[in-house]
BAMILUM-875062 format. One record per residue (C-alpha): residue number from 1; z negated, y negated, x. Coordinates in nm, 4 decimals. Each point is the difference from the previous one (the first is absolute). Example, Ala and Ser with C-alpha at 12.3 -4.5 7.8 and 13.67 -1.06 7.14 Angstrom:
2
<1 <-0.7800 0.4500 1.2300>>
<2 <0.0660 -0.3440 0.1370>>
This chain:
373
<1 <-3.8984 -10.1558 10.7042>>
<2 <-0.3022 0.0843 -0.1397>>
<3 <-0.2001 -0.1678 -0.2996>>
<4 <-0.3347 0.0194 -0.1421>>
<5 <0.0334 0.0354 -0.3816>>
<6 <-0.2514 -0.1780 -0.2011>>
<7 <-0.2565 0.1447 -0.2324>>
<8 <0.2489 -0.0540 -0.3171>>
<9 <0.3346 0.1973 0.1374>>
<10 <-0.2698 0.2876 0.1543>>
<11 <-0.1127 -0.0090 -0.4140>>
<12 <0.3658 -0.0241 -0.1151>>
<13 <0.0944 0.2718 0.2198>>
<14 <-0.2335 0.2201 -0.1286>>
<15 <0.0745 -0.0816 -0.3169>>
<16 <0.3338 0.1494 0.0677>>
<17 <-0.0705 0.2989 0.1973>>
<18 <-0.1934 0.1406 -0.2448>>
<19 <0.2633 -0.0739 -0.2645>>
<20 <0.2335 0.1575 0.2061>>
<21 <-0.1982 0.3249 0.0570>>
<22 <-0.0055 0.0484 -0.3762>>
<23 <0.4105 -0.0275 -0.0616>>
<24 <0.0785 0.1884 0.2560>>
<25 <-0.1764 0.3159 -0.1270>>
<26 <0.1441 -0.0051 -0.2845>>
<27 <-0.2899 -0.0709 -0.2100>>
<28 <0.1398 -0.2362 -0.3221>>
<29 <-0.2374 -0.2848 0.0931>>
<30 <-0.0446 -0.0949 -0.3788>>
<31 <-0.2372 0.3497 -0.0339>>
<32 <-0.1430 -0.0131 0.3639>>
<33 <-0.3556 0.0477 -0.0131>>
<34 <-0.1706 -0.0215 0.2991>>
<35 <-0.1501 0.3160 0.1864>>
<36 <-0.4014 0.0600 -0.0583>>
<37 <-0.0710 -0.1055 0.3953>>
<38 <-0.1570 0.3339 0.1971>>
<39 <-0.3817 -0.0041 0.0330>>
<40 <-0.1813 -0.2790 0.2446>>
<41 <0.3670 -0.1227 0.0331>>
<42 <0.0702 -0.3881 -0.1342>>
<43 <0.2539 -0.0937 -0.2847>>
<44 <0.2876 -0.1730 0.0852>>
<45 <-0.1275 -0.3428 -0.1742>>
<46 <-0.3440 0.0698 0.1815>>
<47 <0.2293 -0.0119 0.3307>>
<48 <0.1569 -0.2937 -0.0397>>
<49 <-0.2964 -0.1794 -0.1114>>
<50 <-0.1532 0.1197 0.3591>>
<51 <0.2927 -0.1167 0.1481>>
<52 <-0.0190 -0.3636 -0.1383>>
<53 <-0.3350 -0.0481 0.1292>>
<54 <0.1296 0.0654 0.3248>>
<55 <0.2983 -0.2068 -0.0187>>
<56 <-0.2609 -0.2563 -0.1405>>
<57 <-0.2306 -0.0112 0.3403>>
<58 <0.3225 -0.0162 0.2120>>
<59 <0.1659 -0.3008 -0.1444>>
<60 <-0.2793 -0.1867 0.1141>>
<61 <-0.1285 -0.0704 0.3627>>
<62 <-0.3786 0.0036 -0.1532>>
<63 <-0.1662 0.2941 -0.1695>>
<64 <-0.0090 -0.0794 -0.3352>>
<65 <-0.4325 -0.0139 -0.1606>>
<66 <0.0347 0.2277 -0.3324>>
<67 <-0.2111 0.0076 -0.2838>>
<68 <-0.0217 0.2824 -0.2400>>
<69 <-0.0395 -0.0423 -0.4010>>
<70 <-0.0407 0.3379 -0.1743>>
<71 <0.2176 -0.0059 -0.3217>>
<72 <-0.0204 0.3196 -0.2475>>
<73 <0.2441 0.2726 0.1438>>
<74 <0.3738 -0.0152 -0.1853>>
<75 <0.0797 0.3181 -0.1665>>
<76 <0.3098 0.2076 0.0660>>
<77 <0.2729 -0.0685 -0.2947>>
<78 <0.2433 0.3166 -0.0348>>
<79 <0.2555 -0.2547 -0.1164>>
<80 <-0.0130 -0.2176 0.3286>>
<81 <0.1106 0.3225 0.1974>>
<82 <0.3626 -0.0295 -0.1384>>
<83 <0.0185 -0.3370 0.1386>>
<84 <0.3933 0.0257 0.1126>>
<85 <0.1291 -0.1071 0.3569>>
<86 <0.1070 -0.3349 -0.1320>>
<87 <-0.3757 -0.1161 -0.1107>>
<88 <-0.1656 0.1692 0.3037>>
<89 <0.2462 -0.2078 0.2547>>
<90 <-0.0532 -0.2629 -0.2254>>
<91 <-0.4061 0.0469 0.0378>>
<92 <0.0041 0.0201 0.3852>>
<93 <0.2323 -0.3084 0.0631>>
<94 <-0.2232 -0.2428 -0.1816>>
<95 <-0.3329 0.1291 0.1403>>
<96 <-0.2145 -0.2864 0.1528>>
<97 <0.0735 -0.0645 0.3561>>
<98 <-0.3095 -0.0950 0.2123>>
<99 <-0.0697 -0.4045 0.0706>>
<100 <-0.3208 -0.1776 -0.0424>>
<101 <-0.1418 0.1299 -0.3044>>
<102 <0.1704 0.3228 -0.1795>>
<103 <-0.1721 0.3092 -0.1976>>
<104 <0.1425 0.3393 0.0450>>
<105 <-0.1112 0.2939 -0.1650>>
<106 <-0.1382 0.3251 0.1373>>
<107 <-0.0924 0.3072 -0.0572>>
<108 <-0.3304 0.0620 -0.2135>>
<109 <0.0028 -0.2953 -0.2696>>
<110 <-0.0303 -0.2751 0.2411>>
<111 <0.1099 -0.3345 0.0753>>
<112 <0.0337 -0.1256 0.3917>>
<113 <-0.0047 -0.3505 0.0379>>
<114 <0.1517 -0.0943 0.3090>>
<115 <-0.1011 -0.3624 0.1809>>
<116 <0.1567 -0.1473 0.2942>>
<117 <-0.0733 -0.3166 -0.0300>>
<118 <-0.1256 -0.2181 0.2538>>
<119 <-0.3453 -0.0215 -0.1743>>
<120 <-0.0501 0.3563 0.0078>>
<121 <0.0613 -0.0035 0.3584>>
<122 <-0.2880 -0.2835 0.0300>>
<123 <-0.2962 0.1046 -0.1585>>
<124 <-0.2442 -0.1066 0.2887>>
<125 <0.1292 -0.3530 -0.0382>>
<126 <-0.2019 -0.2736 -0.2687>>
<127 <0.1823 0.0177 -0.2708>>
<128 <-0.0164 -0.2759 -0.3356>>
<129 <0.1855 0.0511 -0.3208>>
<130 <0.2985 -0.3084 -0.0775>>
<131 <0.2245 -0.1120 -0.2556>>
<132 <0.2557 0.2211 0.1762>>
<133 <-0.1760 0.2718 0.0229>>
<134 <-0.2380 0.1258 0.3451>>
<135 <0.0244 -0.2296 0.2528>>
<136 <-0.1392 0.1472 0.3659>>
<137 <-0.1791 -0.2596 0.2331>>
<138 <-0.0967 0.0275 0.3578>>
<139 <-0.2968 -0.0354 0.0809>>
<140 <-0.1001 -0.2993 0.2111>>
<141 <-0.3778 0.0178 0.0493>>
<142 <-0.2328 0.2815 0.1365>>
<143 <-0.3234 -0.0310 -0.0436>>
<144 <-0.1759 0.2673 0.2555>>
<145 <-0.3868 0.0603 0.0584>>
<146 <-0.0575 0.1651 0.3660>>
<147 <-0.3441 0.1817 -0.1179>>
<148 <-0.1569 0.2364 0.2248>>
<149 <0.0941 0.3465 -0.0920>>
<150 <-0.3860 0.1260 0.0125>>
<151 <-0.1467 -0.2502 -0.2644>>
<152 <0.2154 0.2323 -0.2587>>
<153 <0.0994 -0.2618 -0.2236>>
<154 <0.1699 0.0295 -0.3155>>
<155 <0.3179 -0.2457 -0.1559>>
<156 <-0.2964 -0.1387 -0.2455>>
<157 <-0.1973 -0.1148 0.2765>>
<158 <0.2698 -0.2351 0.1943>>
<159 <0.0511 -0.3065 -0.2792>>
<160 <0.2332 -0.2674 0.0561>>
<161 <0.0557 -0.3267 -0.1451>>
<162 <0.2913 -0.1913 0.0469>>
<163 <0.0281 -0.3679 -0.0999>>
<164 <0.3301 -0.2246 0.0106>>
<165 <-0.0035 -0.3420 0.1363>>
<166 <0.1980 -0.1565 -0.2100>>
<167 <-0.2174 0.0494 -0.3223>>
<168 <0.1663 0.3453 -0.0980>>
<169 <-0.1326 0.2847 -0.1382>>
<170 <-0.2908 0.1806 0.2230>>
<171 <-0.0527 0.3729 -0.0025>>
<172 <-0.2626 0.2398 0.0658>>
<173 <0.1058 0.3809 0.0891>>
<174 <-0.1515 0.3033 0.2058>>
<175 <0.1361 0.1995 0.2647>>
<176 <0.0102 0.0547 0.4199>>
<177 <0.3601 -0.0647 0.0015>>
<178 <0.1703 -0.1715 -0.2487>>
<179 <0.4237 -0.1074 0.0114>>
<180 <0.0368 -0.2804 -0.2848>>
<181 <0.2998 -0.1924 -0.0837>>
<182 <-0.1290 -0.3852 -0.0196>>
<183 <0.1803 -0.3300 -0.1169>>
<184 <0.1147 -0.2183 0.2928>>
<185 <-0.2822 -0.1776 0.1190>>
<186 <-0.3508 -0.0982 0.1828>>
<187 <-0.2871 0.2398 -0.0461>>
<188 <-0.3858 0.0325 0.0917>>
<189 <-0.0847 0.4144 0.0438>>
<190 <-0.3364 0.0868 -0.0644>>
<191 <-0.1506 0.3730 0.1121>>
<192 <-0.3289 0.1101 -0.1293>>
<193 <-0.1702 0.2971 0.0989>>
<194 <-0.3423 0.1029 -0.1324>>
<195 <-0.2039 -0.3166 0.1836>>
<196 <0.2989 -0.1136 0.2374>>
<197 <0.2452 -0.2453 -0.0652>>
<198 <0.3321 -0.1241 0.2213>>
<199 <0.2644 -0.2746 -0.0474>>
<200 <0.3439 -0.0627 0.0487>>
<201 <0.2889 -0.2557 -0.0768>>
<202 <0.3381 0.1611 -0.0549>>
<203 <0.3395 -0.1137 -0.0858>>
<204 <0.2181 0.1713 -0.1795>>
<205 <0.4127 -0.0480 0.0036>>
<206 <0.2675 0.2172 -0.0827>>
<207 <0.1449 0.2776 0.1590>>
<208 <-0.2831 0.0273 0.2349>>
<209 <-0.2965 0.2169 0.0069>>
<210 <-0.3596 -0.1889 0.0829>>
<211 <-0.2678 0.1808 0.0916>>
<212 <-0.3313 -0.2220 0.1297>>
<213 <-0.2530 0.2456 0.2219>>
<214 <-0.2882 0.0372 -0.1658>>
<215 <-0.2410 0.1742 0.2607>>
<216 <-0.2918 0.1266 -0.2285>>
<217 <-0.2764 -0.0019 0.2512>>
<218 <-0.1869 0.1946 -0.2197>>
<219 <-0.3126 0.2538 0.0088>>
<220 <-0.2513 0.1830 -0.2203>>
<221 <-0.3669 -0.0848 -0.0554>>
<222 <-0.2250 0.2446 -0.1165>>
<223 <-0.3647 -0.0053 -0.0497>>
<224 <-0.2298 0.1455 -0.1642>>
<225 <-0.3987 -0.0461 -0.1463>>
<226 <-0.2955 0.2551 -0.0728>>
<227 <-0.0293 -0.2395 -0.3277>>
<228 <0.1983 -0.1448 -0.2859>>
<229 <0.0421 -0.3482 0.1405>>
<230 <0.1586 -0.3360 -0.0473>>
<231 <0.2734 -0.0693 0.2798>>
<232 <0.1124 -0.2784 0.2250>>
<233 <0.2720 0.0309 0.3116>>
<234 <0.0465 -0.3340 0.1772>>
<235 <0.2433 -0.0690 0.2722>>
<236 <-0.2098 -0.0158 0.3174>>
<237 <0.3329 -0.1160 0.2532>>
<238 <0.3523 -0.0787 -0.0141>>
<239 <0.1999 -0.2954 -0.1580>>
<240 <-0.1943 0.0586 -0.3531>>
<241 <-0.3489 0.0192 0.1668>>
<242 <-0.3264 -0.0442 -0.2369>>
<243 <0.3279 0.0711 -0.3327>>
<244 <-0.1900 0.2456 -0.2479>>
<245 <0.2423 0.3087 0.0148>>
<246 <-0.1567 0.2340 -0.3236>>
<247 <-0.2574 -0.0573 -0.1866>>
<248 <-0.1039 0.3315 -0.2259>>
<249 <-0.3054 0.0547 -0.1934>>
<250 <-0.1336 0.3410 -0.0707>>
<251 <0.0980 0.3065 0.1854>>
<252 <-0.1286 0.2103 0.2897>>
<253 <0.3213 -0.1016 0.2385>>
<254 <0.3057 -0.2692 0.0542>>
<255 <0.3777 0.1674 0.1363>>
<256 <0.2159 -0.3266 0.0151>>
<257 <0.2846 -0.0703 0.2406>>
<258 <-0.0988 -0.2957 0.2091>>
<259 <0.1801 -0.2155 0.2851>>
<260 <-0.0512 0.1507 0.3215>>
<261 <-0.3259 -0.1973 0.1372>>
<262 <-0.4176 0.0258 -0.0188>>
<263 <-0.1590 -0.0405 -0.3211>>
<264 <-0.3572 -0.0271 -0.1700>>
<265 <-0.0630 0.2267 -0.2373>>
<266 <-0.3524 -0.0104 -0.2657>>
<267 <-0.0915 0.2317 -0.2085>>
<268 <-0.2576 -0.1525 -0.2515>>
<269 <-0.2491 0.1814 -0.2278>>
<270 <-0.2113 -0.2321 -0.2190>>
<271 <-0.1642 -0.2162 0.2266>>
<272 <0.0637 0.2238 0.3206>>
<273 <0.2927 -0.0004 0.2095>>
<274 <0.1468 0.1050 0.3354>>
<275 <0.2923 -0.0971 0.1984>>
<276 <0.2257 0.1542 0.3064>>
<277 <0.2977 -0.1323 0.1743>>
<278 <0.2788 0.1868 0.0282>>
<279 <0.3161 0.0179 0.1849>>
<280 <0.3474 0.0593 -0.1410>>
<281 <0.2898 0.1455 0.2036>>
<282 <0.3958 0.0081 -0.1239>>
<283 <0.0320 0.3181 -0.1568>>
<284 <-0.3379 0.1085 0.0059>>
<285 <-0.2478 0.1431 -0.2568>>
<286 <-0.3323 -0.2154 0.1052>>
<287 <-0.2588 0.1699 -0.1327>>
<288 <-0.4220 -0.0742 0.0226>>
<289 <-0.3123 0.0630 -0.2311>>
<290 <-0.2524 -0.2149 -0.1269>>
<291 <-0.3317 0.0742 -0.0807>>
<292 <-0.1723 -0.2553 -0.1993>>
<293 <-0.3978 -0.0365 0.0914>>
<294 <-0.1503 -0.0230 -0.3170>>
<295 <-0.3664 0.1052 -0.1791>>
<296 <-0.0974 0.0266 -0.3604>>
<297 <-0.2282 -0.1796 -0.2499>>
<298 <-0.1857 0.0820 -0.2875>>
<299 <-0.1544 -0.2409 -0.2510>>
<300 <-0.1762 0.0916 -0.2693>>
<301 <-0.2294 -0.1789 -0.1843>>
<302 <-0.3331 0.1473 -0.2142>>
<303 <-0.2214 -0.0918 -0.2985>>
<304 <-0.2614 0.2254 -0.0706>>
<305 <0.0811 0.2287 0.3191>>
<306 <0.3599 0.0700 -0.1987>>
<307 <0.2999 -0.1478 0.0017>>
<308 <0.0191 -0.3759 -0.1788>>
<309 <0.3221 0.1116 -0.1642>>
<310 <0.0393 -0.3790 -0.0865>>
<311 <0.3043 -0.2307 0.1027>>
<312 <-0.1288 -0.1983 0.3343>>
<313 <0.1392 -0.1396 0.3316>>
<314 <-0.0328 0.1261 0.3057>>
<315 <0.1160 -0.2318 0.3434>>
<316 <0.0403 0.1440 0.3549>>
<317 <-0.0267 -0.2140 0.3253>>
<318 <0.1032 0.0593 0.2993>>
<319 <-0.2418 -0.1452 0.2602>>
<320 <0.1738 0.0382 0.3313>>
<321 <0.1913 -0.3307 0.1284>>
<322 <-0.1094 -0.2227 -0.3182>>
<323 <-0.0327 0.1343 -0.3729>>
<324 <0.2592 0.0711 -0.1416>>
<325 <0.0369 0.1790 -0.3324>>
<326 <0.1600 0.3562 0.0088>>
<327 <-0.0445 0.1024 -0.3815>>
<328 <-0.1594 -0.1063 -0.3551>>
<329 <0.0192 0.3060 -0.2468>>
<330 <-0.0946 -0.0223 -0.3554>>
<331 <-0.1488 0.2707 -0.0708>>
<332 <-0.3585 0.2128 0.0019>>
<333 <0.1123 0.2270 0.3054>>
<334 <0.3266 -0.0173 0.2448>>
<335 <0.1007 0.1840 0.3303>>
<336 <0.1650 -0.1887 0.2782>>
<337 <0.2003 0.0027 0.3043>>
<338 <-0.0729 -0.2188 0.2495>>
<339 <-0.0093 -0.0478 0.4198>>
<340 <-0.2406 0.0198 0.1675>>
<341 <-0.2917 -0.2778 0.0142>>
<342 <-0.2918 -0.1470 -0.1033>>
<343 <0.0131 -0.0792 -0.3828>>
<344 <-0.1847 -0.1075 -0.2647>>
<345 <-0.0176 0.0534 -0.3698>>
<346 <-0.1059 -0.2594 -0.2873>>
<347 <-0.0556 0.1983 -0.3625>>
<348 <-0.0120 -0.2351 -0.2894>>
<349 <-0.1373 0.1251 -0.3387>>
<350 <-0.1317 -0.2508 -0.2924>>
<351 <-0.0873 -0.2314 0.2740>>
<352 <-0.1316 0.1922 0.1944>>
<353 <0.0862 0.0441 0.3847>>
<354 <-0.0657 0.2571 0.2695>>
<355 <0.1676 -0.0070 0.3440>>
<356 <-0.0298 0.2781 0.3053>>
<357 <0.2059 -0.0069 0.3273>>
<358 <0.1027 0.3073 0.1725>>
<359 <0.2416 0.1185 0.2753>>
<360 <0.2909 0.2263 -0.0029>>
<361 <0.1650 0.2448 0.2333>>
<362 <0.3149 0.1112 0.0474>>
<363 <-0.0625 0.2976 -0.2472>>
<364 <-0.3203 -0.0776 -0.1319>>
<365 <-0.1393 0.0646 -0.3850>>
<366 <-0.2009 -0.2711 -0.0976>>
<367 <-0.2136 0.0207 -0.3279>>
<368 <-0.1138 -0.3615 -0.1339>>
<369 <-0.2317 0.0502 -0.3037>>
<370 <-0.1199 -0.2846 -0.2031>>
<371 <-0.3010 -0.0264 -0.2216>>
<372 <0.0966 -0.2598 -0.2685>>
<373 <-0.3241 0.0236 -0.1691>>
């Protein structure tokens, strides 16, 4: 009948066998030294040690996860060499046999930490520190965002917000696909990407994985200006219709992610602005260009045929559709940005008044001197 020896008798009986070797050549065991190995060829302990570690991966039905500590390398003592057959048997019986957690030493100064535990063989799982030590839990909500591969979005740009029902702690975390281990309970999922938002109610019990759809119907506005401007993107159909969707002031473009629908964007530069609609697809990088009709102004106001240098005010009217006032600098001279219109312009200095109205272009210069003598 046969029998498979465990990793102890295969130790013991090598143990023996090479305490055997040694009497039966003669060799007085008390002044045995062992042989200098031959070059490239492993000592004796150095073979055993190899063996171990095999006999440590097959008493286990996982592959053990090592970690490796470097420790100084040990130094050969001359003395240990005379070790007699009684202390080396002794040695090998009592080496450490392989269960959960066991060092072994190799060759080279180092230390092999062998772990076949069941949290070593778990490391994708959500794991939280206990009084007993790691405690592995399953995860029972997935939290997934279906976004449209083309958009290119990032983990930072999918934000999620997840408030309990019953009063408990809310969180806020980023990610397209998140698996989180939750207390019992009622929740209300929020998704937020860039300008888009989406709701769900999800309850969570255990031993079961919930996952709520979340369909991110989701694309990317882009749009540009030949100016610096001030902008405004307004939701021009769908369930949020007339809902301002961004509001940005100062830059020569918007690139948002929008629900998929028509919007009204304006650009605004001063007193001039423009505005397109534009439609947004799932998936899609929307993109247009606005170009903001605008003309320039020039006031300047004289004494003596120079400038007054002299703190004043200045007011600018627009004349077309009622008057309405467009700007009021406080200063000698100023250069404006307006649409275009009919205008006028009051100058005030020491009580004194002048006024002129003029018209602007789109792209017009327009110089309006003031004698304040």
């Amino acid at each position: 009948m046969k029998t498979r020896l465990g990793a102890a008798s295969k130790l013991g009986a090598c143990g023996l066998l090479v305490a055997g070797s040694v009497s039966m050549a003669g060799i007085d065991p008390q002044v045995y030294k062992q042989p200098e190995p031959e070059k490239g060829k492993p000592t004796l302990l150095e073979e055993v040690a190899g063996w171990v570690n095999s006999a440590a991966s097959l008493g286990s039905g996982h592959s053990p996860a090592f970690y490796w500590i470097e420790t100084p390398p040990v130094q050969d003592d001359p003395r240990l060499q005379q070790v007699n057959n009684e202390k080396r048997e002794h040695l090998l019986a009592h080496l450490p046999l392989p269960d959960t957690l066991q060092r072994v030493v190799a060759p080279g100064g180092m230390f092999r930490r062998v772990e076949n535990t069941p949290a070593a063989l778990k490391e994708d799982l959500p794991q939280r520190q206990g009084h007993e030590g790691l405690i592995i839990q399953q995860p029972n909500l997935l939290l997934s965002a279906n976004v449209p591969a083309a958009l290119q979005l990032g983990n930072a740009d999918v934000i999620w917000e997840i408030h309990a029902r019953d009063g408990g702690e809310d969180r806020q975390m980023a990610g397209r696909s998140l698996q989180l281990s939750l207390p019992v309970g009622g929740y209300e999922v929020n998704l937020q990407i860039g300008g888009y938002e989406e709701q769900a109610s999800v309850e969570v019990v255990d031993g079961k994985l919930a996952a709520p759809n979340f369909a991110a119907d989701i694309g990317r506005l882009r749009v540009s200006s030949n100016m610096q401007a001030d902008w405004r993107v307004v939701a021009a159909s769908g369930p949020v219709v007339g809902r301002n969707v961004l509001e940005h002031a100062g830059g020569d473009q918007i690139n948002t992610i929008v629900p998929v629908g028509e919007y009204d964007v304006t650009a605004t530069v001063n007193s001039a602005r423009q505005t397109q609609r534009v439609r947004v697809n799932r998936g899609e990088v929307s993109t247009a260009s606005i170009s903001v009709p605008t003309g320039t102004v020039s006031l300047v106001a004289t004494l003596g045929n120079s400038p007054a240098m002299r703190p004043m005010r200045w007011t600018l009217y627009r004349l077309d559709g009622g008057r309405q006032e467009v700007a009021s600098p406080r200063r000698h001279s100023a250069i404006l940005v307006v649409a275009p219109g009919h205008y006028e312009a009051v100058a005030n200095l020491d009580g004194r008044e002048r006024r002129r109205e003029f018209t602007v272009l789109n792209g017009s210069n327009n110089n309006i001197v003031m004698a304040m003598d």
